[in-house]
N, C-alpha and C positions, 0 to 999 in steps of 0.2 A: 738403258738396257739392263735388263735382269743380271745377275752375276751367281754363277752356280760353282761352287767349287765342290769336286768329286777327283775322287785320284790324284789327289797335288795338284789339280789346275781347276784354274778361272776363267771359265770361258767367257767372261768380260773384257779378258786380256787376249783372246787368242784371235792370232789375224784371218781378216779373211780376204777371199783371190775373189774376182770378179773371172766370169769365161775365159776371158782372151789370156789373162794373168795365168789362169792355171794351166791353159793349152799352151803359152810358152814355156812355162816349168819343165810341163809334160816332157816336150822337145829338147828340154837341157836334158831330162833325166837320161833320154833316150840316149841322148849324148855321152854321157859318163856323168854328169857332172853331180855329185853326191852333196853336193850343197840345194841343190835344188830341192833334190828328194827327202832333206831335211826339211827345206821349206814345204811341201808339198803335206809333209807329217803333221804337222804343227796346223796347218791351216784345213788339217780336214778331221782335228780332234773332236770338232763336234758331232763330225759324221759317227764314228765308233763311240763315244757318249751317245749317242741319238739310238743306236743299233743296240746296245750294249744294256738299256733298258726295256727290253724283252725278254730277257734272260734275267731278270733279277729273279735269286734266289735260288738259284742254280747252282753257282757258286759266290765265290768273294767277288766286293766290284773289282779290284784291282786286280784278281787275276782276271777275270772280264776284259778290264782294260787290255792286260800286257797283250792276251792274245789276240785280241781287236788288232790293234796297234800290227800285231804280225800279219794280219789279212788286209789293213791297209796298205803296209808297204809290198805284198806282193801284188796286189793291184795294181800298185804306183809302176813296178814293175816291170809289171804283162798288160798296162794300156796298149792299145795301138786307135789309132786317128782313125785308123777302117774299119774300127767296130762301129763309128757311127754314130754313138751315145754319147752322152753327157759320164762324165768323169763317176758323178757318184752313183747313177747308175749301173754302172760296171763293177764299182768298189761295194756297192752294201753287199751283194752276194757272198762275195768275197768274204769279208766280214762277218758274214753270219755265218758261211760254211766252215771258216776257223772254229769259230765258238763253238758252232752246235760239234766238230768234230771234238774239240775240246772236253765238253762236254758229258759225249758218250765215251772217254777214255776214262773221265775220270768219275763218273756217275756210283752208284754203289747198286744200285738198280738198275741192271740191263735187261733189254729184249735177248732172249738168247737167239743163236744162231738158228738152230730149232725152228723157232718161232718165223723166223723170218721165211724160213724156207718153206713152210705152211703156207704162211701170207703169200708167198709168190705162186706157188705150185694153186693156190684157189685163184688165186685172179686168172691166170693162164688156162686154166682149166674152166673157168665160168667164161671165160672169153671164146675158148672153142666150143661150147656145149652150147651156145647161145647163137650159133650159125645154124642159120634156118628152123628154129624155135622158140619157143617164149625164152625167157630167162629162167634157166634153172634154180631150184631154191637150195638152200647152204647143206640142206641135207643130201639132195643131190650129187653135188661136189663134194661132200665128205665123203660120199660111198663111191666115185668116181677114182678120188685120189689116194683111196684107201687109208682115210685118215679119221680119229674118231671125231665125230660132228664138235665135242664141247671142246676139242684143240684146233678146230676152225675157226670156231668167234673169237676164241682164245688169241689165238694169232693174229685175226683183222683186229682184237679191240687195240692188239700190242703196238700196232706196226699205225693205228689211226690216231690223229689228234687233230680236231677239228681246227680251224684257223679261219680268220677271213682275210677271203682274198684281196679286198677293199684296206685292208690296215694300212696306215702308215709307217712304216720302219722306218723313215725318216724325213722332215721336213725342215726345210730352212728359209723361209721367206716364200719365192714360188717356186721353187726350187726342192718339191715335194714326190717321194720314192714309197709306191705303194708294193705289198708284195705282189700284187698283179702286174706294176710293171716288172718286176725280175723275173718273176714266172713267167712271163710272156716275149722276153727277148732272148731270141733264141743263140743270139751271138754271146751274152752277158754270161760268162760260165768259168768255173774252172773244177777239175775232178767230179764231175758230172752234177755240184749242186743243181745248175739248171743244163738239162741237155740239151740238144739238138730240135726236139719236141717241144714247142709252144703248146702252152696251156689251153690253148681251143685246139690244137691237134688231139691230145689226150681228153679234152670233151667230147669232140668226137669221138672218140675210141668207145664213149664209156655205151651200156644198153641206153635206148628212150627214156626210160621209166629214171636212173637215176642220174642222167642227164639232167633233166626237167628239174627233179631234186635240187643238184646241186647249184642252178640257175634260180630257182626261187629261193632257195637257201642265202645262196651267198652275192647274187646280182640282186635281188629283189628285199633281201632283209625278212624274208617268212619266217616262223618261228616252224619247231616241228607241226606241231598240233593244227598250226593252221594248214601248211601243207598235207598233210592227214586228211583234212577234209576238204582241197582243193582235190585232189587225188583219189580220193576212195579208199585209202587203207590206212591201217592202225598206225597210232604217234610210235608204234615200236619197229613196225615195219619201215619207218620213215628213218626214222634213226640208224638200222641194222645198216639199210640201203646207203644211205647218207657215208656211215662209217667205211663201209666198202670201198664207195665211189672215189672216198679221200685216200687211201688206202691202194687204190688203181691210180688216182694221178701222181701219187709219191713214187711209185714204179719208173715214172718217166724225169724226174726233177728232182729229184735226190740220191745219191751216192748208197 
């Protein structure tokens, strides 16, 4: 077996739990028992190493780690048997909602509030302009929300970053955590990283046109250009759309 060491560990050395192993752990932790939850730490180092390499470059690995390591142990936590899932299912959200908060505290480069409140006030506002008519265009909505059009795109480029849904955040044998499954379980959450709203509930939310989009985009692997000319309209138009679309499901699965 390979041997990686990152952050003082060797994950050639670090133990691992089979199901049954880790759902009694679980049941100590519940218990009080803090030796478990140590064991539980140790045996899912590879999970936050696994999660923890999406963010490189972000910051240092090791503060990577330390805060990792903090979203582990509040998962170890706030498990409970009734959510259903699989342990690491539950925990990479967790994990990555540390970091990425981590992240934007400590960035040097932020979205300002501003910003955000643009991003929102257009989606809300394209969502109601678009009941019982075509979809409004971004000019529309700017003179709608009384905002000037180039602090509109401004704001969705801010608040958009393309991703695929398909990624692996984490695999371990078959034992494989894409971000579609965390976006898609609606119980797997904590401070609204994923809420209540499943990823096909917010597909449905979104118009036809970048619905389809985001289905060829990221269910189908299209590139813009191709969807361009599946579609009818400009590789910019595809893109504007696309950025939106992402933009409108961050609204429902992120904090």
């Amino acid at each position: 077996m390979q041997k990686v060491n990152l952050c003082n560990y060797d994950t050639g050395t670090l133990p691992r739990l089979s199901a049954e192993e880790c759902e009694k752990l679980l049941e100590r932790v519940a218990g009080g028992d803090t030796s478990a939850r140590e064991q539980l730490v140790m045996a899912n180092v590879r999970l936050v190493l696994s999660v923890i390499g999406r963010f490189r470059g972000k910051a240092s690995s090791d503060d990577l780690f330390q805060v990792g390591v903090v979203g582990l142990m509040k998962a170890i936590d706030g498990f409970d048997r009734s959510f259903n899932v699989r342990f690491s299912t539950y925990a990479v959200p967790m994990i990555i909602g540390e970091i990425r908060r981590f992240i934007k505290e400590e960035t040097s480069i932020k979205v300002s509030r501003s910003m955000r409140d643009i991003a929102y006030k257009t989606l809300k506002a394209r969502e109601e302009m678009s009941v019982g008519r075509s979809e409004p265009s971004l000019m529309e909505v700017a003179a709608e929300i009384d905002v000037p059009y180039k602090d509109v795109v401004t704001a969705l480029d801010a608040v958009s970053e393309p991703i695929s849904l398909q990624e692996y955040v984490y695999g371990d044998g078959d034992d494989n955590v894409s971000l579609i499954d965390q976006l898609g379980d609606k119980r797997c959450c904590e401070d609204k990283w994923i809420d209540d709203i499943s990823i096909k509930s917010a597909l449905s939310e979104l118009p036809e046109r970048e619905r389809k989009i985001i289905l060829l985009r990221y269910y189908k692997g299209r590139t813009q250009t191709e969807i361009s000319r599946i579609m009818g309209i400009s590789q910019a138009q595809v893109s504007r759309l696309e950025k939106g679309a992402l933009a409108y499901i961050r609204e429902f699965v992120e904090p």
